[in-house]
mmCIF file of the C-alpha atoms, coordinates in Angstrom:
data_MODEL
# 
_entry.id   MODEL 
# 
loop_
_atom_site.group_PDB 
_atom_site.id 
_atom_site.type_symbol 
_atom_site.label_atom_id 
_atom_site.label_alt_id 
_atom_site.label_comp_id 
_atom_site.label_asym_id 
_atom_site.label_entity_id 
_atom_site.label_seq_id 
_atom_site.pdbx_PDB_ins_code 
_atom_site.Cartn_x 
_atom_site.Cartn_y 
_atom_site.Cartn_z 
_atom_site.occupancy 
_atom_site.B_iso_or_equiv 
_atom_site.pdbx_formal_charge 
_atom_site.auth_seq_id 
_atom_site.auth_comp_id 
_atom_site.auth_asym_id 
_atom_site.auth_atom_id 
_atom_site.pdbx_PDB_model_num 
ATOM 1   C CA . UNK A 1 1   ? 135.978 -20.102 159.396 1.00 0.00 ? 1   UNK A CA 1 
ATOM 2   C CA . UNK A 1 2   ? 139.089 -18.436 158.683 1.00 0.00 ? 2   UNK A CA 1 
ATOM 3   C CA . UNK A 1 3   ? 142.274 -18.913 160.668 1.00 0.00 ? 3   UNK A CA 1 
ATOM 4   C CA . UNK A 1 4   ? 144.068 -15.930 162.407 1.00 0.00 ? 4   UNK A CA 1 
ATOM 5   C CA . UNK A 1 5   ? 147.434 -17.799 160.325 1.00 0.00 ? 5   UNK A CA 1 
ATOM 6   C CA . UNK A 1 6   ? 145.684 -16.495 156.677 1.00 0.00 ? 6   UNK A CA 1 
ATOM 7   C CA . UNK A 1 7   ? 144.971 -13.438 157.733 1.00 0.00 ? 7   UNK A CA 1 
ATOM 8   C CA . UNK A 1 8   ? 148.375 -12.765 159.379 1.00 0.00 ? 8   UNK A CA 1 
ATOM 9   C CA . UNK A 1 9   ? 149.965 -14.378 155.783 1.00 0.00 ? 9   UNK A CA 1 
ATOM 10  C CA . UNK A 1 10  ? 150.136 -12.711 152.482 1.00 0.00 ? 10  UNK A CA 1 
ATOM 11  C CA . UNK A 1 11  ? 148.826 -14.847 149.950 1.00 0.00 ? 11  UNK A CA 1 
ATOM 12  C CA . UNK A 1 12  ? 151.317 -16.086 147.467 1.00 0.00 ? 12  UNK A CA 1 
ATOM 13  C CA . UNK A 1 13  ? 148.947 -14.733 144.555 1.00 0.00 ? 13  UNK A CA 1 
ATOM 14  C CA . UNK A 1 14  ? 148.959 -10.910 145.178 1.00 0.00 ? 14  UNK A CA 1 
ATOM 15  C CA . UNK A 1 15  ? 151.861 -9.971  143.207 1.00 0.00 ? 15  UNK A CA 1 
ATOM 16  C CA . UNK A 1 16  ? 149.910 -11.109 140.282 1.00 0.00 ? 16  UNK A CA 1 
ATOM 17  C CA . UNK A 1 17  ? 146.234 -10.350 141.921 1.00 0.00 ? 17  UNK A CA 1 
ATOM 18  C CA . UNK A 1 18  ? 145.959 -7.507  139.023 1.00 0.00 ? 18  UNK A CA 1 
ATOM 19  C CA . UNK A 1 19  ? 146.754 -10.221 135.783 1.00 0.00 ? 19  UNK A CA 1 
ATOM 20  C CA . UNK A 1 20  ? 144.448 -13.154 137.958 1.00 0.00 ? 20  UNK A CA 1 
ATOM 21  C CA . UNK A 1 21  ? 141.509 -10.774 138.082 1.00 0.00 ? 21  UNK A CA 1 
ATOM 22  C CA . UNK A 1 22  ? 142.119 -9.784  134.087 1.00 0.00 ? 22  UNK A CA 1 
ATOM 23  C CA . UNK A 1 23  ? 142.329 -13.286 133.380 1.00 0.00 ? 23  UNK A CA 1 
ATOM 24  C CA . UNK A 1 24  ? 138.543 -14.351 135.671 1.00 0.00 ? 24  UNK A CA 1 
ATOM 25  C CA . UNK A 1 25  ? 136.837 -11.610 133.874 1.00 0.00 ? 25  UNK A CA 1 
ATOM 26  C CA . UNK A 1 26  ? 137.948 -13.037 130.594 1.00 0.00 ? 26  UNK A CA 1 
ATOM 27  C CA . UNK A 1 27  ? 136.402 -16.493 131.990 1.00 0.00 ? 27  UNK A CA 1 
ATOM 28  C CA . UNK A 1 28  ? 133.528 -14.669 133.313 1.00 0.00 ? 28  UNK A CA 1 
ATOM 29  C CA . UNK A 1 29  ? 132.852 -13.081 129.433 1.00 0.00 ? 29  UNK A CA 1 
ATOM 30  C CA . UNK A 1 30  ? 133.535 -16.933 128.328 1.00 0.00 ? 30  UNK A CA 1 
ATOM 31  C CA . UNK A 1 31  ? 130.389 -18.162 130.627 1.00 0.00 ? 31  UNK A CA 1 
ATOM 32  C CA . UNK A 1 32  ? 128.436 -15.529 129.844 1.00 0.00 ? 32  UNK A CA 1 
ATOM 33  C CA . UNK A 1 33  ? 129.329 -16.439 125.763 1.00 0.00 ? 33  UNK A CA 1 
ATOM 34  C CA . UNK A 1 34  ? 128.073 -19.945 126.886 1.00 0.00 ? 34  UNK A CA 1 
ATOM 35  C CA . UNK A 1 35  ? 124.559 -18.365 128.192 1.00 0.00 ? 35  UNK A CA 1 
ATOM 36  C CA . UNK A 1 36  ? 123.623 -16.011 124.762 1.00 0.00 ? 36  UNK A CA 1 
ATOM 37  C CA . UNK A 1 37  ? 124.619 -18.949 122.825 1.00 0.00 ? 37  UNK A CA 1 
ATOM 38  C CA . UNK A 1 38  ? 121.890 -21.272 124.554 1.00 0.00 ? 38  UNK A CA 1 
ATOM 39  C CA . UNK A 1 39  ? 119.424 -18.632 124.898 1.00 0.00 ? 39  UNK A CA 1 
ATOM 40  C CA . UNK A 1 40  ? 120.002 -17.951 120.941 1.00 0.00 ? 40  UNK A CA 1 
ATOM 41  C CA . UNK A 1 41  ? 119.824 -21.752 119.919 1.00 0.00 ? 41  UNK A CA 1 
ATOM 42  C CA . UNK A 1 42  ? 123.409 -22.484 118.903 1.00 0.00 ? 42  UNK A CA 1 
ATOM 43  C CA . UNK A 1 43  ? 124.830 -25.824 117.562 1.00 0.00 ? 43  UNK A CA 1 
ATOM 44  C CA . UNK A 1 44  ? 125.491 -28.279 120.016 1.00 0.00 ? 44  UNK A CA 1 
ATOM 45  C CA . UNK A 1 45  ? 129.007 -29.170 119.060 1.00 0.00 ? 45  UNK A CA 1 
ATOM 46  C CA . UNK A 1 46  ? 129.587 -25.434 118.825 1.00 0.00 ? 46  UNK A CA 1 
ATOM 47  C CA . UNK A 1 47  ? 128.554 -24.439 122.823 1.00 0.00 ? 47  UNK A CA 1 
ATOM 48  C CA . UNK A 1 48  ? 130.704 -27.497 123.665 1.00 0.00 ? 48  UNK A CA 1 
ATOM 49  C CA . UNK A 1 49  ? 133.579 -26.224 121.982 1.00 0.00 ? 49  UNK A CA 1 
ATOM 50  C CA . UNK A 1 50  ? 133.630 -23.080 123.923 1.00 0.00 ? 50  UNK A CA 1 
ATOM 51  C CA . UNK A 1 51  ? 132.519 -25.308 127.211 1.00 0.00 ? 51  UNK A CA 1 
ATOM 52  C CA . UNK A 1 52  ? 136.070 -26.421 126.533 1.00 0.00 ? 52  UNK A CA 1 
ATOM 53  C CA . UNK A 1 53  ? 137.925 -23.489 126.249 1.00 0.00 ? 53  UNK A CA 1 
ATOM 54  C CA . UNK A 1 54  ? 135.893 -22.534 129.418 1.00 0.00 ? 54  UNK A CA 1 
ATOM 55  C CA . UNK A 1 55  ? 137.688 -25.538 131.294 1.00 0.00 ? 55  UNK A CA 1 
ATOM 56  C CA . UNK A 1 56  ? 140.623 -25.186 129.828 1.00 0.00 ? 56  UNK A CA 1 
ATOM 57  C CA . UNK A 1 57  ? 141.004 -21.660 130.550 1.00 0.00 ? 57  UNK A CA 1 
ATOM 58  C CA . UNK A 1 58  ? 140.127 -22.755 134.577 1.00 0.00 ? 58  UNK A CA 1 
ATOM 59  C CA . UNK A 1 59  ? 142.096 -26.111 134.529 1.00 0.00 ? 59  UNK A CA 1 
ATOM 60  C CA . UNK A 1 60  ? 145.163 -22.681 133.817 1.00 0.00 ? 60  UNK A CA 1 
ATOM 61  C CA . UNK A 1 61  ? 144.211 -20.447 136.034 1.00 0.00 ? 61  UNK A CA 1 
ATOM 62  C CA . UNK A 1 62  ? 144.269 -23.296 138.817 1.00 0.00 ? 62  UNK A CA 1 
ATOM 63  C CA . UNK A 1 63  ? 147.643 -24.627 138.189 1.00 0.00 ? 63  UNK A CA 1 
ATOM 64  C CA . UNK A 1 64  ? 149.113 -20.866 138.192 1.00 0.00 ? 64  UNK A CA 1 
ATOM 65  C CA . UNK A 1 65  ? 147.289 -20.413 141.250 1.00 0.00 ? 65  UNK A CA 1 
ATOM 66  C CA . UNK A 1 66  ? 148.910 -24.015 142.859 1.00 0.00 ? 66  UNK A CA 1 
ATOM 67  C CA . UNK A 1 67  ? 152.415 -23.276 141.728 1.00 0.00 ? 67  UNK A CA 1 
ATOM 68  C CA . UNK A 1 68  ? 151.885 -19.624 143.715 1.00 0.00 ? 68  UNK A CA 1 
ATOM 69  C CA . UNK A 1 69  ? 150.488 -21.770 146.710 1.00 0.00 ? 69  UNK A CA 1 
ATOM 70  C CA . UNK A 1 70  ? 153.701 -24.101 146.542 1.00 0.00 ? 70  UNK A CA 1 
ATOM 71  C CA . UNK A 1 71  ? 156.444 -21.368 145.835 1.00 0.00 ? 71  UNK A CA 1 
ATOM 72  C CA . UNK A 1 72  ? 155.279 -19.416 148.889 1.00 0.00 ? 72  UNK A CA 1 
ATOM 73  C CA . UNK A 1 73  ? 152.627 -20.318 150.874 1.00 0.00 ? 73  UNK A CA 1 
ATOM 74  C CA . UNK A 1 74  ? 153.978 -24.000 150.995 1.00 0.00 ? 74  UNK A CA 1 
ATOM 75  C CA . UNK A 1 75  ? 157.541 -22.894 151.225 1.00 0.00 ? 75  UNK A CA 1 
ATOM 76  C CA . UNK A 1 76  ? 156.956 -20.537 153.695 1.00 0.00 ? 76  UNK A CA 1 
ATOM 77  C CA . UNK A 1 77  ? 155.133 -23.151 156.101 1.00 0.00 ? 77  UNK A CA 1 
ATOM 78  C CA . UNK A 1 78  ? 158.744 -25.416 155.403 1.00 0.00 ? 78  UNK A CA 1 
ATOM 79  C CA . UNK A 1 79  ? 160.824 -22.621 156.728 1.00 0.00 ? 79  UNK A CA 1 
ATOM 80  C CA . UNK A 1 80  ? 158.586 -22.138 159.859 1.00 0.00 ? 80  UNK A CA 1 
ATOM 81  C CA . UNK A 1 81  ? 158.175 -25.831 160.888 1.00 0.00 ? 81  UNK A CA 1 
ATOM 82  C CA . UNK A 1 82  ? 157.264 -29.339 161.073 1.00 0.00 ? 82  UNK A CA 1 
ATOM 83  C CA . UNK A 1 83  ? 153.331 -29.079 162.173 1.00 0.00 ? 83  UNK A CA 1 
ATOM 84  C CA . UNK A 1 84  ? 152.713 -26.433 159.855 1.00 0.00 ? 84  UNK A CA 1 
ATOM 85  C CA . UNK A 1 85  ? 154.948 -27.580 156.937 1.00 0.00 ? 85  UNK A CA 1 
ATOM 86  C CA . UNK A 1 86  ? 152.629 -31.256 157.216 1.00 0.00 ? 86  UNK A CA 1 
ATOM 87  C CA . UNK A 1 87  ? 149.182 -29.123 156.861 1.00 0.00 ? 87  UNK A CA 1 
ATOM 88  C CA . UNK A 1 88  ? 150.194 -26.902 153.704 1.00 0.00 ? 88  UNK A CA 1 
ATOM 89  C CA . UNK A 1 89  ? 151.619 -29.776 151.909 1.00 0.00 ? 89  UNK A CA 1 
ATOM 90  C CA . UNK A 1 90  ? 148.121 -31.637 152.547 1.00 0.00 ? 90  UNK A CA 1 
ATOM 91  C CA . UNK A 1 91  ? 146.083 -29.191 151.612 1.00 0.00 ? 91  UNK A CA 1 
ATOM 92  C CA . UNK A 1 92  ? 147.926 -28.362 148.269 1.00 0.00 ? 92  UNK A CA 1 
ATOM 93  C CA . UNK A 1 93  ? 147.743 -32.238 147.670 1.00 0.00 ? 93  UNK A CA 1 
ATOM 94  C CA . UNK A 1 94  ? 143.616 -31.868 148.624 1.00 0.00 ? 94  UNK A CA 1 
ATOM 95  C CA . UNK A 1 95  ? 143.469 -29.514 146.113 1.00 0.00 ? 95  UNK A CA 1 
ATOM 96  C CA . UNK A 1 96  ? 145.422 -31.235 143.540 1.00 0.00 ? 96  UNK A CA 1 
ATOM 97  C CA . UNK A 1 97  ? 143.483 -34.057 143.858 1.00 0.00 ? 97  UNK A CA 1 
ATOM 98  C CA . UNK A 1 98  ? 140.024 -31.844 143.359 1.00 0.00 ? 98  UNK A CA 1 
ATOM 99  C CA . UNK A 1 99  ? 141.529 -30.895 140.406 1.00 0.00 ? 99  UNK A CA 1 
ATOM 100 C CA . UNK A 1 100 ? 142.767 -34.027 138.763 1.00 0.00 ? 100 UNK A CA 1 
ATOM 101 C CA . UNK A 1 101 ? 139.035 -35.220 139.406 1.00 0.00 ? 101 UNK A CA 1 
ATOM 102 C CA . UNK A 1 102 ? 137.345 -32.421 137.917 1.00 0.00 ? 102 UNK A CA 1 
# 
């Protein structure tokens, strides 16, 4: 369930919403690289090279994405108080810590 607070907020990433979408459908052509290369027999070491550049090119996008989050969403939640200040700066460190573990 989304909160009335997000939709009420601009989302730190929209000045660059144009460039992030560019940059998933490059990902997306990545995956779907991954897919022809099973389904035509490819070497092994050769469909985990790109399975690499596939996670690299996410492990990216994701910390471009977080640094948005912390410049304003984050900051933002500072300026308007203590409660709200506490729940953005857990969240961003929930979601670092999905991404350290993935």
């Amino acid at each position: 369930m989304v909160s009335l607070v997000e939709h009420e907020h601009e989302h730190g990433y929209l000045g660059h919403k144009d460039d992030h979408l560019k940059r998933l459908r490059r990902i997306e052509g990545q995956t779907r690289g991954l897919q022809r290369m099973v389904e035509e027999e490819k070497y092994c070491i050769d469909i985990l090279t790109q399975v690499s550049a596939v996670t690299s090119a996410l492990q990216s996008f994701s910390i471009q994405l977080l640094e948005e989050h912390m410049n304003h969403c984050v900051v933002d939640a500072a300026r308007a108080g203590d409660a709200e200040a506490r729940e953005k700066v857990t969240e961003a460190i929930a979601a670092i810590n999905r991404l350290v573990r993935s």
